[in-house]
C-alpha positions in Angstrom: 157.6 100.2 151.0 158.5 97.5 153.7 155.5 96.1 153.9 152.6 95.5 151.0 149.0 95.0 152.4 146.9 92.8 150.3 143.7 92.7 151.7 140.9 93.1 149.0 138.9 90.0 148.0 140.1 88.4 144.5 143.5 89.9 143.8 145.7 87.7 142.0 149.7 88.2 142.9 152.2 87.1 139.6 155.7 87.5 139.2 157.6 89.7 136.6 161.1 90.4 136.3 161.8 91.7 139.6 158.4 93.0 140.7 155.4 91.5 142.0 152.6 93.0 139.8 148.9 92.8 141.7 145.7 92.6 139.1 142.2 92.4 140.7 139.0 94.0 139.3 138.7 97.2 138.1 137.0 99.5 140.7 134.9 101.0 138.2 134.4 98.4 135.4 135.3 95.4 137.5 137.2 94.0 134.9 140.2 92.7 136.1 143.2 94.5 135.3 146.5 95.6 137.1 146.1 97.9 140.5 149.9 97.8 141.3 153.1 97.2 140.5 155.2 96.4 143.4 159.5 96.3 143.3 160.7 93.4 145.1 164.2 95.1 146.1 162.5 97.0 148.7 159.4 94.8 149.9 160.0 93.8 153.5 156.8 91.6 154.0 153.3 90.9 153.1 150.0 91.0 154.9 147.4 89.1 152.7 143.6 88.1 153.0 142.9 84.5 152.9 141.3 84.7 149.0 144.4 86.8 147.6 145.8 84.2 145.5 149.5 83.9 144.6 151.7 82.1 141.7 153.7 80.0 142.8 156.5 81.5 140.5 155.7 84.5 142.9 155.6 82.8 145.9 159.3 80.9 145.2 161.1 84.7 144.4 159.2 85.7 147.5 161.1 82.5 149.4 164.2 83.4 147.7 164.2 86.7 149.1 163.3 86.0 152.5 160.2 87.8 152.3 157.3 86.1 155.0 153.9 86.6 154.2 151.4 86.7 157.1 147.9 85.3 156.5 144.7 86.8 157.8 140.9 85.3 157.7 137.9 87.6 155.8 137.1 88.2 160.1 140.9 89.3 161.1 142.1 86.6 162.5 145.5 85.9 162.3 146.0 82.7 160.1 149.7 82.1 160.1 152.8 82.8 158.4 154.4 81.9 155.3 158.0 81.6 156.5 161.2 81.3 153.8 163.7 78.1 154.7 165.0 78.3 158.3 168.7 77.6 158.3 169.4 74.6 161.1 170.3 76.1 164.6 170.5 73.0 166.6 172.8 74.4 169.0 171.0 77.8 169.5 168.1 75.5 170.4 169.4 73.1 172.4 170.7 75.7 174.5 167.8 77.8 174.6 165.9 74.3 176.3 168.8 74.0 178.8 168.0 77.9 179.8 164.5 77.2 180.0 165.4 74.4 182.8 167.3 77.2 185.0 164.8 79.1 187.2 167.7 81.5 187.7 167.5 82.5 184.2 163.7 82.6 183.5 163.1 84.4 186.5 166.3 87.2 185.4 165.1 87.4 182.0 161.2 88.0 183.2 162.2 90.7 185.6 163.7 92.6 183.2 160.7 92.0 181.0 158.5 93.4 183.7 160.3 96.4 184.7 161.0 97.3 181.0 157.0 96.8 180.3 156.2 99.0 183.6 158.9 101.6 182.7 157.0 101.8 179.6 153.6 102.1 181.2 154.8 105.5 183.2 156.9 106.8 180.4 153.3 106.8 178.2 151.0 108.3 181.2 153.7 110.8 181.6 153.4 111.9 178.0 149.5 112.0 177.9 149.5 113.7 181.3 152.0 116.2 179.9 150.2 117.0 176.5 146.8 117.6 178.5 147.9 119.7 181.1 150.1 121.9 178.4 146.4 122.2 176.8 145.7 123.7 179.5 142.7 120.4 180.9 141.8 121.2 184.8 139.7 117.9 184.6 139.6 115.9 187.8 140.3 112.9 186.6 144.1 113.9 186.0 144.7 113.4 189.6 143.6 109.9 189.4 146.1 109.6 186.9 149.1 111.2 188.9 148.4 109.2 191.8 148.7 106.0 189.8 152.1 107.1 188.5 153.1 106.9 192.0 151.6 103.7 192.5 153.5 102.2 189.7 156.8 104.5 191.1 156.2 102.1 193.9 156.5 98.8 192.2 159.5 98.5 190.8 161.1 97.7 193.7 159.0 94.4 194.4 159.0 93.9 190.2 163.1 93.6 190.7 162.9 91.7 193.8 160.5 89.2 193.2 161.0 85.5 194.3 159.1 83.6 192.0 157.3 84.0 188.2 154.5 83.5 190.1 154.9 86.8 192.5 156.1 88.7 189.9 153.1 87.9 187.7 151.1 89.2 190.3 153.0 92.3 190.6 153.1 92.7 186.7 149.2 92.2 186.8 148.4 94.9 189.4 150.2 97.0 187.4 148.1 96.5 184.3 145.4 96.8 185.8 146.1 100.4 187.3 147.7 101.5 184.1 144.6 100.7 182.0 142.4 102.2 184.6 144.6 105.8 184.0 145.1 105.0 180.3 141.3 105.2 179.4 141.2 108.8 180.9 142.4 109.6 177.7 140.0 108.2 175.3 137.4 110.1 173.6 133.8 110.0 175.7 132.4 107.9 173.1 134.4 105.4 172.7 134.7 104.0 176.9 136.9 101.1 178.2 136.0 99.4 181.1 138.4 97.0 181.5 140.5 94.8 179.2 138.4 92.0 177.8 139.7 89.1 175.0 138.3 86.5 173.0 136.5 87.9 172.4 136.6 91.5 172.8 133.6 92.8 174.0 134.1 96.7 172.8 136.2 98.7 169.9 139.0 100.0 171.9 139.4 96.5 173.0 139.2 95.5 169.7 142.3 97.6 168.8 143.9 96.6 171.3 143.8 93.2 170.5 144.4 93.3 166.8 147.2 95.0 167.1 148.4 92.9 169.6 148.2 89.9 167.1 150.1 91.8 164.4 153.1 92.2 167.2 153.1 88.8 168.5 153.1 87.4 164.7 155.7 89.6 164.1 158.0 88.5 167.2 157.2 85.2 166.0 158.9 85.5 162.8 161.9 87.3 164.6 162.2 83.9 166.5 162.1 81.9 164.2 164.7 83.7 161.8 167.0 83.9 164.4 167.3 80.0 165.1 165.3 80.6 168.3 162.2 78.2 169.6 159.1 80.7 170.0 157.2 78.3 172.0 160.1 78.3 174.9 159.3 81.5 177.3 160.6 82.8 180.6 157.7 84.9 181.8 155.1 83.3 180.1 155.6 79.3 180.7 156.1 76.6 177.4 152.5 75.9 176.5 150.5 74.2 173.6 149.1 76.6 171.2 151.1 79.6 171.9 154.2 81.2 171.1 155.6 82.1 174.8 159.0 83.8 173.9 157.3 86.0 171.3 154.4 87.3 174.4 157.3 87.6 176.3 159.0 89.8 173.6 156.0 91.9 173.2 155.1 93.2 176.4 157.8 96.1 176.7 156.2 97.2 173.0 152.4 96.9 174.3 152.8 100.6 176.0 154.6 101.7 172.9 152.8 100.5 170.3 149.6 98.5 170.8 147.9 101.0 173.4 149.7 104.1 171.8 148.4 103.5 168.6 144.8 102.3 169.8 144.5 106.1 171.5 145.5 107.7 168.4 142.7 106.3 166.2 140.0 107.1 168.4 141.5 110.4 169.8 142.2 111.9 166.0 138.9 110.0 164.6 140.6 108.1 162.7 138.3 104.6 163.3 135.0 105.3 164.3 131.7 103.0 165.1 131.6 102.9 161.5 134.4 100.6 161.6 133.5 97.9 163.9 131.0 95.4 163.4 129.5 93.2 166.4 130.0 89.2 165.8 130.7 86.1 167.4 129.8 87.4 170.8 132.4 90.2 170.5 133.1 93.8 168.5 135.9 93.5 165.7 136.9 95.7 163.5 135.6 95.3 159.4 136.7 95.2 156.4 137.1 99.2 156.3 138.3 99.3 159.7 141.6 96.7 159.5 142.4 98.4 156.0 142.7 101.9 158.1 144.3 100.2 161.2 146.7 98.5 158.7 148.2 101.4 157.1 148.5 103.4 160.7 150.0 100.2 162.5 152.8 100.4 159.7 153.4 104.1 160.0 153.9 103.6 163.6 156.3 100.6 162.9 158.5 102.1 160.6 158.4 105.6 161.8 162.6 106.6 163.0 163.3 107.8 165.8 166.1 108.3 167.6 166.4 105.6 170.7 168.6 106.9 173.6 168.8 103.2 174.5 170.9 102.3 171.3 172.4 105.5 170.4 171.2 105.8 166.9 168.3 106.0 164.5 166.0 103.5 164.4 162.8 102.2 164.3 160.2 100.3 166.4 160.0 96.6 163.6 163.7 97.2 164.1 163.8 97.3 167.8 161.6 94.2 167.6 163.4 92.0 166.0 166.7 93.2 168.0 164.8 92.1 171.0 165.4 88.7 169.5 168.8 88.9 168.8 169.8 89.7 172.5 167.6 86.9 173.7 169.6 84.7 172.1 173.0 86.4 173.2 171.8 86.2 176.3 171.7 82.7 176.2 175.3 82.8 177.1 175.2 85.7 179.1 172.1 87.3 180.7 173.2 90.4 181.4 173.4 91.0 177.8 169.3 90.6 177.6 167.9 94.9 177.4 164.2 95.3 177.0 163.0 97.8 174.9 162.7 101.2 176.8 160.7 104.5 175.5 162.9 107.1 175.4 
């Protein structure tokens, strides 16, 4: 069990021996009493509501271990991290700043970013457009979706050439833009998607979309951070206040993968419906219900193997995440080192 989810209001998390043992109330009597053991020698990490209260015996073994815990508000919202003791990597850093300096180097790394995240974009059409005409579809709309394949075919050349982060986030927009438009072919008629909207999101599949798009980047975060690396410090998204720019920049190859991916496959095998949304704030987010259900499929998908013809074993896609960190900071010596994560 890499990761425990510990999202229901009033559990209490205590130490004992070497588990973590969970008592809340009773689901029938309400009394409170213990829902679960859980065996710290294979716990990974923990995603916890903001009223699931810890020990802070717990909380220290946790520390000890190296096991974060990330935080999430009664809404969703991502709250932060509870990190265990960096170890000092003052030279990592200081010459992670110096790379930031060199437009050479941001402008390398974010091209490979790009083409990685566009590579990514065709490899998942590709797949859908496969699976639907194998089912034998003859809908129309299919030759929209070819044609945008092509389109994208036709960018990589400008992606790779690109002169500037400025034309090659224009090129890396466009090509969103026409992915999404193909993607939402494939969702179910009753759940539509219009466009890609945030903060808020104005519909469920955008909701998805950017929930699980939070988990990632808090992830990539915690990658960062673990490996001595400044999160804040990005090539294709620029150093800003409030935002982690190196962990956005390590999650766009995985949004294709992962993020959009999974959104499909809770709406395509009814696994969320209206049922688990619930309209707020100006926006649609999902409930209660709803993150419990996207919870437990986001980690399946996370932790599922697979075997990666771009690394030549076994592996899986937290795995492949947190490598993406690891050759950042080897390319910080030598850029040619730096591989985005590719679909197979």
């Amino acid at each position: 069990m890499p990761t425990a989810i510990l999202t229901q209001p009033g559990l209490h998390v205590r130490l004992t021996s070497q588990r973590l043992e969970v008592h809340g109330p009773h689901p029938e009597t309400g009394e409170e009493t213990l829902l679960r053991p859980i065996p710290l020698h294979d716990l990974e990490r923990i995603v916890a509501g903001e009223d699931v209260h810890f020990t802070s015996p717990a909380l220290a073994e946790l520390l000890r271990r190296g096991i974060p815990i990330q935080i999430f508000s009664w809404e969703g919202r991502f709250l932060g991290g509870f990190l265990p003791a960096l170890q000092p990597a003052g030279r990592t850093r200081l010459r992670q700043y110096q790379r930031i300096l060199d437009p050479d180097f941001t402008l390398t790394v974010a091209r490979r970013i790009v083409a990685a995240k566009l590579y990514n974009q065709r490899r998942v059409l590709q797949r859908l457009l496969a699976n639907r005409t194998a089912a034998g579809s003859d809908d129309p709309a299919l030759d929209n979706v070819r044609q945008t394949l092509d389109q994208l075919e036709q960018l990589f050349p400008p992606i790779r050439q690109s002169r500037s982060l400025d034309e090659l986030r224009g090129f890396e927009g466009l090509a969103t833009a026409r992915y999404f438009q193909a993607w939402a072919t494939f969702l179910p008629a009753e759940f539509p998607f219009e466009r890609r909207s945030t903060r808020p999101p104005h519909n469920p599949v955008n909701a998805c979309i950017s929930f699980a798009a939070t988990l990632l980047y808090s992830e990539a975060t915690a990658f960062c951070h673990a490996h001595g690396l400044d999160p804040a410090l990005g090539t294709l998204h620029l150093p800003d206040d409030g935002r982690w720019s190196l962990a956005l920049d390590l999650i766009e190859p995985f949004r294709p993968a992962l993020v959009e991916a999974l959104a499909l496959d809770l709406f395509s095998h009814k696994i969320l419906n209206h049922s688990h949304f619930e309209n707020r704030d100006g926006g649609c987010f999902l409930n209660p219900d709803g993150r419990r259900k996207f919870f437990l499929q986001y980690e399946r998908r996370m932790e599922r193997e697979f075997l990666s013809e771009t690394v030549g074993h076994r592996t899986t896609l937290r795995q492949q995440l947190e490598n993406q960190a690891t050759l950042f900071k080897t390319a910080l010596e030598n850029p040619d080192a730096f591989e985005p994560f590719l679909i197979n």
